[in-house]
The first five atom37 places (N, CA, C, CB, O) and aatype in JSON, in Angstrom:
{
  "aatype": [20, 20, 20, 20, 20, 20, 20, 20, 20, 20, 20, 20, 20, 20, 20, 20, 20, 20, 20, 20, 20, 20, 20, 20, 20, 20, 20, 20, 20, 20, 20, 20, 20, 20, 20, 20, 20, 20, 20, 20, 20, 20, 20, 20, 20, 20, 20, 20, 20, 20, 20, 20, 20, 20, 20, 20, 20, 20, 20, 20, 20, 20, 20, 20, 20, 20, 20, 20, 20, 20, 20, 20, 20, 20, 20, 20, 20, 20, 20, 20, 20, 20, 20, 20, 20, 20, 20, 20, 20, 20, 20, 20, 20, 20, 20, 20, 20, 20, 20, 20, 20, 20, 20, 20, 20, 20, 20, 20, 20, 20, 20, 20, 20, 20, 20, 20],
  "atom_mask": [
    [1, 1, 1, 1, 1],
    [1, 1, 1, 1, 1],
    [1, 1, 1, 1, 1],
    [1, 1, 1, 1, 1],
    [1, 1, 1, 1, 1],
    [1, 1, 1, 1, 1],
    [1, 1, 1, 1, 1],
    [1, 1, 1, 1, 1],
    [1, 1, 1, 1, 1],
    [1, 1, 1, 1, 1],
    [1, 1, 1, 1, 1],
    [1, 1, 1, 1, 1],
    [1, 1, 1, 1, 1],
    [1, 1, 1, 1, 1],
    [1, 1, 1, 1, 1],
    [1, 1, 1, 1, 1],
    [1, 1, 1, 1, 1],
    [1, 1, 1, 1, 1],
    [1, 1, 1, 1, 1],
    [1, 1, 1, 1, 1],
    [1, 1, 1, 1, 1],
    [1, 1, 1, 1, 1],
    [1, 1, 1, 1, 1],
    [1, 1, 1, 1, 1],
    [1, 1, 1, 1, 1],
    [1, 1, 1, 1, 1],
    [1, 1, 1, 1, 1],
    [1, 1, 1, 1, 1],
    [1, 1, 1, 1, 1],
    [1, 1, 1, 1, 1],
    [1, 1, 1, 1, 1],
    [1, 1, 1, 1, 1],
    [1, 1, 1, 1, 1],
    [1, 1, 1, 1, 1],
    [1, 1, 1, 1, 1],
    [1, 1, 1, 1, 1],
    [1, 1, 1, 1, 1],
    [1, 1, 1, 1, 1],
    [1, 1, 1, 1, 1],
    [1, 1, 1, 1, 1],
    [1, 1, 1, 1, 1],
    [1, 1, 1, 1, 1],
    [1, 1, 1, 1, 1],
    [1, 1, 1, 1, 1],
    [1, 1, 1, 1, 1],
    [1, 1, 1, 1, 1],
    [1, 1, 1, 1, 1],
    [1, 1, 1, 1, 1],
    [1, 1, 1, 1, 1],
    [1, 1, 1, 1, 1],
    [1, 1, 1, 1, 1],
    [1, 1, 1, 1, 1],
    [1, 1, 1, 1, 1],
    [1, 1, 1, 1, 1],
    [1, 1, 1, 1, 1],
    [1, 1, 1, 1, 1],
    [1, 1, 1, 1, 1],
    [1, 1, 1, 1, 1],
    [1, 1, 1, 1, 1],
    [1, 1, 1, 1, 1],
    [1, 1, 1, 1, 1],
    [1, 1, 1, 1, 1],
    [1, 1, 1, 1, 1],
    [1, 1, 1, 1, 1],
    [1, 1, 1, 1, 1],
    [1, 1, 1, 1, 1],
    [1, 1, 1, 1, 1],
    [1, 1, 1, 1, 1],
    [1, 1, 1, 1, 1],
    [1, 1, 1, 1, 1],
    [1, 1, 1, 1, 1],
    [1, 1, 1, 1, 1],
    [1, 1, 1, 1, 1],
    [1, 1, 1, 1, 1],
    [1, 1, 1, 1, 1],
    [1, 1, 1, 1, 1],
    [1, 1, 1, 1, 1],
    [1, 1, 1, 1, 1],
    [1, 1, 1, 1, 1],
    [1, 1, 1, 1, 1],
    [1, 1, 1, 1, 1],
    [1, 1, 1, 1, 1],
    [1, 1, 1, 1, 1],
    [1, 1, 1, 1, 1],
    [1, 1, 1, 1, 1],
    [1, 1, 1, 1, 1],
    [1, 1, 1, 1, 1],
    [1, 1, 1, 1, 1],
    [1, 1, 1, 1, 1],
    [1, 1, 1, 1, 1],
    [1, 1, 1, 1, 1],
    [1, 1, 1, 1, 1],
    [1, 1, 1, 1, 1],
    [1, 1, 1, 1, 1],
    [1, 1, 1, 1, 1],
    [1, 1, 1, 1, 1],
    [1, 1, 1, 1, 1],
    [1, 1, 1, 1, 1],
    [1, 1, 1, 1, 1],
    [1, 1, 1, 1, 1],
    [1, 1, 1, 1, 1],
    [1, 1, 1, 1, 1],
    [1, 1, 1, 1, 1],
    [1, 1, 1, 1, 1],
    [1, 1, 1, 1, 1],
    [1, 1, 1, 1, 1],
    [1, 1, 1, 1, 1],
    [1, 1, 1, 1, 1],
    [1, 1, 1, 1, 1],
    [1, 1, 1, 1, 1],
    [1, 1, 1, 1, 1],
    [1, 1, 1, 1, 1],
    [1, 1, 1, 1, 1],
    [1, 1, 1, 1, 1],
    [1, 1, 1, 1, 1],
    [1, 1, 1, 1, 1]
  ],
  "atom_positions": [
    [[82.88, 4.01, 51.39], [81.63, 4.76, 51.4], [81.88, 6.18, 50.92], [81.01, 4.76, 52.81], [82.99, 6.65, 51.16]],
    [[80.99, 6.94, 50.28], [81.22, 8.16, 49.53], [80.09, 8.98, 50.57], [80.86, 8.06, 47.63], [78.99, 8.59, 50.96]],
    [[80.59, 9.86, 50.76], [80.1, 11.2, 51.57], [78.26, 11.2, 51.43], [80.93, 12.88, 50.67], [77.48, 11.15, 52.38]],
    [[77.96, 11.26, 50.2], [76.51, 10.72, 50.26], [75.89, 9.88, 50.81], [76.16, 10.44, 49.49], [74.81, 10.1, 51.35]],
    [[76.62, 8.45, 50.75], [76.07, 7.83, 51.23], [76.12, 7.88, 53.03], [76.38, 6.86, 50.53], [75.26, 7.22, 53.63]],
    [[77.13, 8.66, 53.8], [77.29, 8.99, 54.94], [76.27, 10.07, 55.7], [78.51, 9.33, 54.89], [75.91, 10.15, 56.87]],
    [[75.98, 10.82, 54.56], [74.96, 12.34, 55.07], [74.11, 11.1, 54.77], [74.74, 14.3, 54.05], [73.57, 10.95, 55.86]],
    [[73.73, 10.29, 54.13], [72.09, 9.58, 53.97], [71.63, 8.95, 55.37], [72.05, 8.14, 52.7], [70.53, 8.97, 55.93]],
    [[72.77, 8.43, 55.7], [72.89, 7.33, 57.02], [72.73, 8.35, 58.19], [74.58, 6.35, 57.16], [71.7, 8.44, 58.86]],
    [[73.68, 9.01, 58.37], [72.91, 10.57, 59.64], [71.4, 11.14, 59.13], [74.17, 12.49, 59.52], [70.8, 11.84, 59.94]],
    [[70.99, 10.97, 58.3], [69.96, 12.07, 58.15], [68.91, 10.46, 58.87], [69.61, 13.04, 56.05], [68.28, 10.33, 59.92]],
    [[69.11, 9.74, 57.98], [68.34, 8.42, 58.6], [68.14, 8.11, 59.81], [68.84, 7.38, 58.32], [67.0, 7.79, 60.13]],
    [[69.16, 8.13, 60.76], [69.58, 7.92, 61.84], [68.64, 9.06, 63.06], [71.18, 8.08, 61.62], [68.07, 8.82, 64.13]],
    [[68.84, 10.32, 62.25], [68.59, 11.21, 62.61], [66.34, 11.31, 62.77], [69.6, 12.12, 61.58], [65.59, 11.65, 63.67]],
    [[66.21, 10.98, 61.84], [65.05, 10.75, 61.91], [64.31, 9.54, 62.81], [64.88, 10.7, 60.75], [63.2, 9.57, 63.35]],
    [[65.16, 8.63, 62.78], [64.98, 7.35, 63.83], [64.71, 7.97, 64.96], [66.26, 6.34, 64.09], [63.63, 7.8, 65.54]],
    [[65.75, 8.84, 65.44], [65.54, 9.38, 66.63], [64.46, 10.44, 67.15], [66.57, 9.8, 66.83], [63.94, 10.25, 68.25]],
    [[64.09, 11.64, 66.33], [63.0, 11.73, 66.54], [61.69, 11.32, 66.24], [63.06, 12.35, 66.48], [60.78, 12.13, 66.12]],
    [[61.51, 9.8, 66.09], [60.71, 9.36, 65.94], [60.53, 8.54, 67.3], [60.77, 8.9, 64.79], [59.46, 8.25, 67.83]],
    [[61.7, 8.26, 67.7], [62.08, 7.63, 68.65], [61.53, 8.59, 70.28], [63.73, 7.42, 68.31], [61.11, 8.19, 71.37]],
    [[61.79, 9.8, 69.77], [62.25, 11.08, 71.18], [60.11, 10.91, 70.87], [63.77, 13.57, 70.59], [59.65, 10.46, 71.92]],
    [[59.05, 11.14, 69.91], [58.15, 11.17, 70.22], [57.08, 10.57, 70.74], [58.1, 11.43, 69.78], [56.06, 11.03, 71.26]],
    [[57.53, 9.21, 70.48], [56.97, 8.17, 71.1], [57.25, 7.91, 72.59], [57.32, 7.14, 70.4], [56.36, 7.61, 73.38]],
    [[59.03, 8.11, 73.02], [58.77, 8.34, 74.43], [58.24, 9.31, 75.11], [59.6, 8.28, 74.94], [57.76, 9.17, 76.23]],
    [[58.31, 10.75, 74.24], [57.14, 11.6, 74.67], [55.46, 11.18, 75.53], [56.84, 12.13, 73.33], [54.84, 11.46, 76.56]],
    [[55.36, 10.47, 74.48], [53.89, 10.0, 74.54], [53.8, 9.06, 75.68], [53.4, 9.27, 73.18], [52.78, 8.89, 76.34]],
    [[54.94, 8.46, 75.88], [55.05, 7.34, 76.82], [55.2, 7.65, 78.18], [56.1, 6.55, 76.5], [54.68, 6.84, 78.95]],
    [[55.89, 8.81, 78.76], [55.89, 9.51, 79.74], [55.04, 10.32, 80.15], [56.64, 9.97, 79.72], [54.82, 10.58, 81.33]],
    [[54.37, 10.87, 79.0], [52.78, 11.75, 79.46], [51.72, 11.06, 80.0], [51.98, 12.4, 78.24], [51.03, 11.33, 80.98]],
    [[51.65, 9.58, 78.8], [50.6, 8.2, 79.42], [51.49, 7.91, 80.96], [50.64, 6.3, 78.04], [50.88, 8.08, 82.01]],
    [[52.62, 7.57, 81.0], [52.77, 7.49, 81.93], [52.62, 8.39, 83.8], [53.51, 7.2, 81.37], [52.65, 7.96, 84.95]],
    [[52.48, 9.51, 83.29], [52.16, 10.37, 84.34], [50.92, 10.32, 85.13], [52.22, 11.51, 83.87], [50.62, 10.23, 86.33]],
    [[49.94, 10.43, 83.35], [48.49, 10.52, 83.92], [47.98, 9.13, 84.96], [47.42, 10.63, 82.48], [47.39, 9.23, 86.04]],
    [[48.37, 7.93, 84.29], [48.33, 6.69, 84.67], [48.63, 6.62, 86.44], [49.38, 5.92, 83.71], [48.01, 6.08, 87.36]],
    [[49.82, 7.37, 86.39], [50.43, 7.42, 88.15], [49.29, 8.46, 88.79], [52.45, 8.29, 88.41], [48.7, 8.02, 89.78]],
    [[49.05, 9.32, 88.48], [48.68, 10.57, 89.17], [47.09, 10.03, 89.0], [49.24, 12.25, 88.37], [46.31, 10.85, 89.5]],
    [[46.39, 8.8, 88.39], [44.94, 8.53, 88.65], [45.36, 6.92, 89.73], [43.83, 8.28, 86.78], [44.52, 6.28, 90.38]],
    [[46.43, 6.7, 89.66], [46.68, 5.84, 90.91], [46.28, 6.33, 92.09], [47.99, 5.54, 91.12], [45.41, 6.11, 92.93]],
    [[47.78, 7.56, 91.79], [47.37, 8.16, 93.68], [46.25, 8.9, 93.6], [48.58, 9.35, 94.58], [46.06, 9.68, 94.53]],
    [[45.72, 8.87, 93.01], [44.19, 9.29, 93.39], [43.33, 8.47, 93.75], [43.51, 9.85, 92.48], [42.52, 8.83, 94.6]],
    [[43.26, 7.17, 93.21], [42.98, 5.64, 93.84], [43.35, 5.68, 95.39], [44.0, 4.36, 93.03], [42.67, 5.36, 96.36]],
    [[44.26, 6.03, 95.34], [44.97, 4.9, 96.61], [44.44, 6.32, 97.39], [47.23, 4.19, 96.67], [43.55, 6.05, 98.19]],
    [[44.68, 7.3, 97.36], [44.24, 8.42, 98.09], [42.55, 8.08, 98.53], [44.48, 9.84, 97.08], [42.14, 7.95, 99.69]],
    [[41.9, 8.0, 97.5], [40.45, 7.88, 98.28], [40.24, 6.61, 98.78], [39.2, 8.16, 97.4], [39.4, 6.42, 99.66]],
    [[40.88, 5.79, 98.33], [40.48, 4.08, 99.37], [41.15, 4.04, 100.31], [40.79, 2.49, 98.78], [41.09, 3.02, 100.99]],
    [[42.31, 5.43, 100.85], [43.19, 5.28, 101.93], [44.3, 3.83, 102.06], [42.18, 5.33, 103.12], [44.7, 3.34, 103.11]],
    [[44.56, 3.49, 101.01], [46.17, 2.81, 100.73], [47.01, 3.34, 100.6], [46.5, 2.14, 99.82], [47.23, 4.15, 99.69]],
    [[48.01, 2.88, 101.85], [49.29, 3.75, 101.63], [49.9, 2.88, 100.7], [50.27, 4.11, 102.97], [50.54, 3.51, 99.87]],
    [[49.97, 1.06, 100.47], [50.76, 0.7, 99.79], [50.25, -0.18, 99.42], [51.76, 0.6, 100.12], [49.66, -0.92, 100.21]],
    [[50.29, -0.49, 97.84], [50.0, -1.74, 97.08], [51.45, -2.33, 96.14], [48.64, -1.32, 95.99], [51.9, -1.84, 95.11]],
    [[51.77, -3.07, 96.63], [52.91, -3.75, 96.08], [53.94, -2.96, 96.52], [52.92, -3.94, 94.6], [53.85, -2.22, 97.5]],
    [[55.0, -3.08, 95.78], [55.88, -2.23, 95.8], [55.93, -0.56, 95.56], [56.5, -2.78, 95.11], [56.87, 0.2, 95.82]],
    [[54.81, -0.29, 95.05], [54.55, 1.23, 95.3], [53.72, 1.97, 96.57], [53.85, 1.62, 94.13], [52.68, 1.46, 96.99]],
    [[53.97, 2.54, 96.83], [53.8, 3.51, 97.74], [52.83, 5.01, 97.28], [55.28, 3.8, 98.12], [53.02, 5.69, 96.27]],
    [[52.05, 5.18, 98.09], [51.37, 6.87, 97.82], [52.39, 7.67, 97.98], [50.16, 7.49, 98.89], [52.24, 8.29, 96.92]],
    [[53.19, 8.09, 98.4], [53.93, 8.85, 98.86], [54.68, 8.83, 97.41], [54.59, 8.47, 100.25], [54.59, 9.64, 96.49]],
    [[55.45, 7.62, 97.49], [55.85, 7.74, 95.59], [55.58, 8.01, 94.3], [56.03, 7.05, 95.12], [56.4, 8.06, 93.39]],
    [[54.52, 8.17, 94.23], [53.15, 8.7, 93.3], [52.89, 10.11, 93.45], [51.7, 7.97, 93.73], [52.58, 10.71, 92.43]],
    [[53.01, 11.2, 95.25], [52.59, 11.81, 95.14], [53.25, 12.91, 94.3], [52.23, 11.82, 96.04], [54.45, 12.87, 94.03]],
    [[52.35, 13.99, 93.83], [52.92, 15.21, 92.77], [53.96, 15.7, 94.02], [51.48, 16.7, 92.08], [54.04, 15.49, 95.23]],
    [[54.8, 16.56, 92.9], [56.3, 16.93, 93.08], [56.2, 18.31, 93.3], [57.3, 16.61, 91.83], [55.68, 18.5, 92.2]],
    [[56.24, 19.16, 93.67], [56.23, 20.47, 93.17], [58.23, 20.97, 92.59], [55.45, 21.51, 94.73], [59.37, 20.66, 92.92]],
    [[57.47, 21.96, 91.49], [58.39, 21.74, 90.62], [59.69, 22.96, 90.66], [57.59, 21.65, 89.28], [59.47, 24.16, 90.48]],
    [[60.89, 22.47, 90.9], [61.54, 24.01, 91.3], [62.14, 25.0, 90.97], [62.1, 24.09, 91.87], [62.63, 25.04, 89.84]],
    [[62.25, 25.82, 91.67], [61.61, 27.03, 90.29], [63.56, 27.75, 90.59], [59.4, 28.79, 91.0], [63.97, 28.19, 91.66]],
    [[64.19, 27.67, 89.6], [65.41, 28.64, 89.33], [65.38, 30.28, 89.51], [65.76, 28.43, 87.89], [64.68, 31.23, 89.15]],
    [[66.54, 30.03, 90.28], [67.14, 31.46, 90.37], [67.39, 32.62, 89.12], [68.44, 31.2, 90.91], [67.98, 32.38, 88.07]],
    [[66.74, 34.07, 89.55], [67.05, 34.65, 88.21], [68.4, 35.21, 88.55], [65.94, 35.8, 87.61], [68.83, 35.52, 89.66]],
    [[69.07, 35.27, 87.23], [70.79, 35.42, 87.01], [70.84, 36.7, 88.19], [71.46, 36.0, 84.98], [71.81, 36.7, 88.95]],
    [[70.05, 37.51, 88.31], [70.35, 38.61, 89.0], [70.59, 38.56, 90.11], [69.65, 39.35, 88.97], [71.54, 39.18, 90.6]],
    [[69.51, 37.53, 91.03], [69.21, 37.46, 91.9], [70.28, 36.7, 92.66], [68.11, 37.16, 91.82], [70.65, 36.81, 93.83]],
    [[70.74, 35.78, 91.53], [72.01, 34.37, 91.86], [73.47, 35.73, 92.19], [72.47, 32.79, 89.67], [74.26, 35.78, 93.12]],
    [[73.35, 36.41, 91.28], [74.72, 37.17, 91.63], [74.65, 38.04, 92.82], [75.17, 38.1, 90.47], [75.76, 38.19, 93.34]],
    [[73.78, 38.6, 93.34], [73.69, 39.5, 94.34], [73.69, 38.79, 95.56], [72.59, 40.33, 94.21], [74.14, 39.48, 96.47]],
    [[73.22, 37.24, 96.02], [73.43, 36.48, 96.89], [74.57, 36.37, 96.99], [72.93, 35.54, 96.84], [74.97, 36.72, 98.1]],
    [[75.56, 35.94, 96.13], [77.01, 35.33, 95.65], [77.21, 36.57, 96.5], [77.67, 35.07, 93.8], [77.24, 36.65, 97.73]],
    [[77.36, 37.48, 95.64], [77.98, 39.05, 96.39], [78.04, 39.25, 97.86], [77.04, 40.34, 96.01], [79.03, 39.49, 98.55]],
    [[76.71, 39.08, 98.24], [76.38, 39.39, 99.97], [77.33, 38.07, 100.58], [74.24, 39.21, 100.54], [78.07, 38.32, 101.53]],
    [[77.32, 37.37, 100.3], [78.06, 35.93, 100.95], [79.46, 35.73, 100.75], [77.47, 34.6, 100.33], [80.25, 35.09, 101.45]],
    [[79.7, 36.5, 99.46], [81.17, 36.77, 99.78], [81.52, 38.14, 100.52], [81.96, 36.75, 98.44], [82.67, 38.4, 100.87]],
    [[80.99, 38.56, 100.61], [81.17, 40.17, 101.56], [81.18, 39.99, 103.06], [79.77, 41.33, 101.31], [81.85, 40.49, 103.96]],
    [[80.23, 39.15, 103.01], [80.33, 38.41, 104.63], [81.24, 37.53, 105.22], [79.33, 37.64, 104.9], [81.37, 37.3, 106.42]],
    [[81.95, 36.96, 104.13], [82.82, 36.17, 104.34], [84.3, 36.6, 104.51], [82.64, 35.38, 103.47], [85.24, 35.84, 104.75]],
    [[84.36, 38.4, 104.29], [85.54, 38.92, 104.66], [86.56, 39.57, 103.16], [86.25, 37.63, 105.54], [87.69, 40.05, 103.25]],
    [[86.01, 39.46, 102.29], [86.52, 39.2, 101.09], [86.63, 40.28, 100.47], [85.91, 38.34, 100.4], [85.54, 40.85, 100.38]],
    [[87.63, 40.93, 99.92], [87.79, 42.42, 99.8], [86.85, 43.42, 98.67], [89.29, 42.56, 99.44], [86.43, 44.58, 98.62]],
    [[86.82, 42.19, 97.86], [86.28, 42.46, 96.43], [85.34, 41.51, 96.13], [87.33, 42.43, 95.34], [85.83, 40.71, 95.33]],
    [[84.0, 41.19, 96.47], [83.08, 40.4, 96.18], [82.31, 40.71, 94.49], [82.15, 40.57, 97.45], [81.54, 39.92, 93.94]],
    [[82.63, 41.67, 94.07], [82.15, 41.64, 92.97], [83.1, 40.98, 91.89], [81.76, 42.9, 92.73], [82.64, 40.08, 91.19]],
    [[84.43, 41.39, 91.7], [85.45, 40.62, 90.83], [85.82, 39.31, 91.36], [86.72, 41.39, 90.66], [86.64, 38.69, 90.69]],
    [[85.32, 38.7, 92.59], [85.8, 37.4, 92.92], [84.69, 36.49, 92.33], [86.05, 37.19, 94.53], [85.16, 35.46, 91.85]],
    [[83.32, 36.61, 92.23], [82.06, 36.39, 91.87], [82.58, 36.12, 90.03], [80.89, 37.86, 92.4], [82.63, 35.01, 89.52]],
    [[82.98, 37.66, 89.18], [83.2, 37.43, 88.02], [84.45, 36.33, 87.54], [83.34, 38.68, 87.6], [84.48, 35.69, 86.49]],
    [[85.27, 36.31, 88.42], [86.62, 34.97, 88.26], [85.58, 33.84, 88.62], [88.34, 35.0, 89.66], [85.61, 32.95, 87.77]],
    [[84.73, 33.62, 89.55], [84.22, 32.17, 90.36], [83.22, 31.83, 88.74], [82.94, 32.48, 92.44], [82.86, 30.71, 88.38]],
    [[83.01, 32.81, 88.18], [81.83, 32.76, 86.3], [83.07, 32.2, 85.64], [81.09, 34.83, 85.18], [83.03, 30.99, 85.4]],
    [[83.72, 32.58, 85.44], [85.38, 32.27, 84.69], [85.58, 31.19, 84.76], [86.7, 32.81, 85.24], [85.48, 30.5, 83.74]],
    [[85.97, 30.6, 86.11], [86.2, 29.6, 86.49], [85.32, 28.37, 86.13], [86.33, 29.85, 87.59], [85.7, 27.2, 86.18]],
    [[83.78, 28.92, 85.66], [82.95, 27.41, 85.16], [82.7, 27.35, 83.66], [81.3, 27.23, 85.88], [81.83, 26.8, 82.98]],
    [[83.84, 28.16, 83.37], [83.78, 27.98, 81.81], [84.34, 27.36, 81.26], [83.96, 28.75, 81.15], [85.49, 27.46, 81.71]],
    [[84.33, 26.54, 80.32], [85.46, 25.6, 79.64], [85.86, 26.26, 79.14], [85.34, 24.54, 78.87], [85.04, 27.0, 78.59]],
    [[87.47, 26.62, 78.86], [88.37, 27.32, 77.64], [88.92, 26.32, 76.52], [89.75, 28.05, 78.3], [89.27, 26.76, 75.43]],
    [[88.97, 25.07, 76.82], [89.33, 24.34, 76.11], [88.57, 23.84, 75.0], [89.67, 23.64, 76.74], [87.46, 23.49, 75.41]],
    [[88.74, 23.61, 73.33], [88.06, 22.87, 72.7], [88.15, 21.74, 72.68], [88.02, 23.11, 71.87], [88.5, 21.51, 71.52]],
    [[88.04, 20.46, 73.41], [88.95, 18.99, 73.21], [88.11, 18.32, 72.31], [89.23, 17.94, 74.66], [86.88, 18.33, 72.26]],
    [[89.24, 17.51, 71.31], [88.53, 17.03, 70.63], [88.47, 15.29, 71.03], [88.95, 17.52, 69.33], [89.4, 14.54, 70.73]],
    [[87.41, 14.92, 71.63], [87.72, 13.56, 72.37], [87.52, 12.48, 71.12], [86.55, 13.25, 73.81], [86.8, 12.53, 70.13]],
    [[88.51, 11.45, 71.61], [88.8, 10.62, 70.62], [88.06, 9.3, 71.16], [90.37, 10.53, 70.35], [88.38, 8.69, 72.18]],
    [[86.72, 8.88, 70.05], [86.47, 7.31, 70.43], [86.83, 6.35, 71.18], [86.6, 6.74, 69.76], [86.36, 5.63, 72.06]],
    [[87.98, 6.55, 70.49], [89.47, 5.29, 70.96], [89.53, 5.32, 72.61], [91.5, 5.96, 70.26], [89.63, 6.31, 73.33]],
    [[89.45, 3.98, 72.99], [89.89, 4.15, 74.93], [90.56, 3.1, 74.88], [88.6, 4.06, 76.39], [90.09, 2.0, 74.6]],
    [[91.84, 3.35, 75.18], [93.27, 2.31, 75.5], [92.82, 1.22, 76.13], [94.5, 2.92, 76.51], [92.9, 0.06, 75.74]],
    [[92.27, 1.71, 77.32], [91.8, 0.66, 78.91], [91.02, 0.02, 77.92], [90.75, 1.41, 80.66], [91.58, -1.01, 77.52]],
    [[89.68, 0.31, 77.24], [88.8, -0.72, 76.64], [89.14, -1.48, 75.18], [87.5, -0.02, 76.5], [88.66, -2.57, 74.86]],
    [[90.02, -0.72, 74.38], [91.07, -1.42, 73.52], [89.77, -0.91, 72.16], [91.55, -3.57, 73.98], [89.77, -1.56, 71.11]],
    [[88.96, 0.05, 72.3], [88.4, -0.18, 71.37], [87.47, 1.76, 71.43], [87.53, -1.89, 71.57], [86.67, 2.09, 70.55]]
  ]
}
């Protein structure tokens, strides 16, 4: 195979997929509304359960809401300060360190155990 014909096959591929990513789009939005006019069913006829679903399983989620970076470090800080710790601000910047990958690995297809 010649390099062209390889970029043709990713670009192809590539398009499959978002064609692919929009349709389940669509499929999860139908799917939401579909649940959320259930439990609204089952809410006003007072069913807790029809089949294997449940109201409770249907009901909305509330959605949760992330910490701002600032706010995440100054907790970290107070909790290591409380915890006795001499230097809560440079132990906080090593504990950031520490969830960083340094490594570039380049992982190889190949798995011995699966022979393939």
């Amino acid at each position: 195979m010649s390099a062209e014909s390889y970029i043709k096959e990713i670009n192809s591929i590539s398009d499959e997929l978002k064609r692919l990513n929009k349709r389940a789009k669509h499929l999860r939005e139908q799917k939401q509304k579909t649940q959320t006019n259930l439990y609204n069913y089952m809410k006003n006829h007072n069913i807790e359960r029809y089949g294997d679903v449940t109201k409770d399983s249907l009901a909305p989620k509330p959605k949760s809401i992330r910490k701002p970076a600032a706010q995440k470090k100054e907790e970290a800080v107070v909790l290591f300060s409380q915890a006795g710790v001499r230097n809560p601000e440079d132990l906080y910047q090593r504990f950031l360190q520490s969830q960083k990958s340094t490594e570039n690995k380049n992982i190889s297809p190949y798995n011995p155990y699966l022979g393939f």
